[in-house]
C-alpha positions in Angstrom: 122.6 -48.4 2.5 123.6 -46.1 5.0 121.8 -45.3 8.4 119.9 -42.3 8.2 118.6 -40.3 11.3 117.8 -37.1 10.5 116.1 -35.2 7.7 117.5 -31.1 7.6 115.9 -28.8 6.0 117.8 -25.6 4.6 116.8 -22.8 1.8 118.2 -21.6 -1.0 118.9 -17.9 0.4 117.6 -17.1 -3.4 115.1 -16.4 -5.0 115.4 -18.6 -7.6 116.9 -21.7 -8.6 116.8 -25.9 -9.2 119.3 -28.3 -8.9 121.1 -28.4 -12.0 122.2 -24.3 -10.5 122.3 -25.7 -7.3 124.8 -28.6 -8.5 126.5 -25.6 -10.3 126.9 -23.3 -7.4 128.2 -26.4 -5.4 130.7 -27.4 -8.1 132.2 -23.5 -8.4 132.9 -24.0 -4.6 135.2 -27.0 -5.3 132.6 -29.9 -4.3 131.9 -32.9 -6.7 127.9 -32.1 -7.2 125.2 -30.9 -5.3 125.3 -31.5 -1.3 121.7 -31.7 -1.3 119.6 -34.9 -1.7 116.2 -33.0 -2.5 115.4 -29.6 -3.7 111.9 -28.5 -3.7 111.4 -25.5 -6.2 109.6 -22.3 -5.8 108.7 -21.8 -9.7 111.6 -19.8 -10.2 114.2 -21.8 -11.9 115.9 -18.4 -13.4 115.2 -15.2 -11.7 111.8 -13.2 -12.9 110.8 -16.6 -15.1 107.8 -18.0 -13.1 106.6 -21.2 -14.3 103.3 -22.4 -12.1 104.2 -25.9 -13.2 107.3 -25.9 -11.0 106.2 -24.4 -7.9 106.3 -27.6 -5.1 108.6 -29.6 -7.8 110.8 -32.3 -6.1 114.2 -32.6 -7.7 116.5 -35.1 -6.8 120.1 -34.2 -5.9 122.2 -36.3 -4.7 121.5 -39.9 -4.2 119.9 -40.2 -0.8 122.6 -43.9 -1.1 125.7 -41.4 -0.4 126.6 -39.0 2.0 125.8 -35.3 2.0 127.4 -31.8 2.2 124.7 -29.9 3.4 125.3 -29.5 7.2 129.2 -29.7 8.9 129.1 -32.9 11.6 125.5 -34.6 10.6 126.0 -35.3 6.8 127.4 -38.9 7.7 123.5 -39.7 8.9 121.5 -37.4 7.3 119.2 -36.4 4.4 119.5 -33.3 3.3 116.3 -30.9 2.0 116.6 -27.6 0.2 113.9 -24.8 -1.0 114.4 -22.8 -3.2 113.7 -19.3 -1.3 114.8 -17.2 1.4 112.2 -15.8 3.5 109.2 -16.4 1.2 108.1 -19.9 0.2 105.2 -20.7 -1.5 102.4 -22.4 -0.2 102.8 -25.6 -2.4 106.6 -25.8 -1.2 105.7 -25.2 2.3 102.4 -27.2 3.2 102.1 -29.8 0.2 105.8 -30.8 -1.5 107.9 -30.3 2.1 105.3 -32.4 4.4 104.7 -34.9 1.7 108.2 -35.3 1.3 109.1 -35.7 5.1 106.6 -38.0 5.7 108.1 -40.6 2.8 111.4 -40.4 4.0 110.3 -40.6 7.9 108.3 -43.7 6.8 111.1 -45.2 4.7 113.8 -44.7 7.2 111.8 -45.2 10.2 111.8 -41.6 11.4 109.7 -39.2 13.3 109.2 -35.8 13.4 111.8 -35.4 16.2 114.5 -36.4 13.5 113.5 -33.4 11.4 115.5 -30.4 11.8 116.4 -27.2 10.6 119.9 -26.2 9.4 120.3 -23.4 12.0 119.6 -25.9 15.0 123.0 -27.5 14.0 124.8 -23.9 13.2 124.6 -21.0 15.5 125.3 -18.8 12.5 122.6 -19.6 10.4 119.1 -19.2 10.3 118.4 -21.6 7.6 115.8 -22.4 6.5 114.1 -18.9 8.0 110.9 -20.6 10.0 111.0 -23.3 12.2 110.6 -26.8 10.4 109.0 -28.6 13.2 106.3 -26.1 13.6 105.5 -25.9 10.1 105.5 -29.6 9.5 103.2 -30.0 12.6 100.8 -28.3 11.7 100.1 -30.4 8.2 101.7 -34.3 9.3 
């Protein structure tokens, strides 16, 4: 197994979406699946189909055993964690799927909330995920 230590977090920068688009939009782009290791979905696997059911849904992605391509220079020791979203997440992504999540994979790799970072704190030229991840996970871990 390889060491993990760091969780990001990123969006979607879409409305809708799950991981087989994800893995799709990822494969158009040349890659050989998804980068991400987890997506957390917003209900909106197509766009105007809501489906209650799948709001705060965990997908697996890539297996959390091989590296990323989420985030240029950290996917080596990282995990990486998308929702589905932009600027609006919903309150099951946010404060119930996300934290529960985190805290699993902070336990299982022997992490802290320190190691949890947004996508823009490693890219000046993103603002990914769109709200600060260690605020918001503060507040509920």
């Amino acid at each position: 197994m390889r060491r993990i230590e760091k969780i990001i977090i990123h969006c979607s920068a879409s409305e809708f979406g799950d991981v087989a688009l994800i893995d799709r939009w990822h494969r158009q782009r040349g890659w050989r699946m998804i980068g991400y290791h987890y997506v957390i979905l917003n209900g909106y696997r197509r766009k105007g189909r809501y489906a209650g059911r799948d709001d705060g849904l965990v997908e697996a992605g890539r297996p959390v055993e091989e590296v990323g391509a989420h985030c240029r220079g950290q996917n080596r020791t990282s995990i990486g964690v998308c929702l589905i979203g932009n600027y609006l997440f919903s309150e099951k992504q946010l404060f119930y799927a996300l934290p529960e999540l985190v805290k699993e994979l902070m336990e299982r790799f022997g992490l802290t909330l320190d190691d949890v970072y947004g996508h823009r704190e490693f890219t000046r030229f993103k603002t990914c995920p769109n709200f600060d991840a260690k605020e918001v996970l503060g507040k509920v871990l």
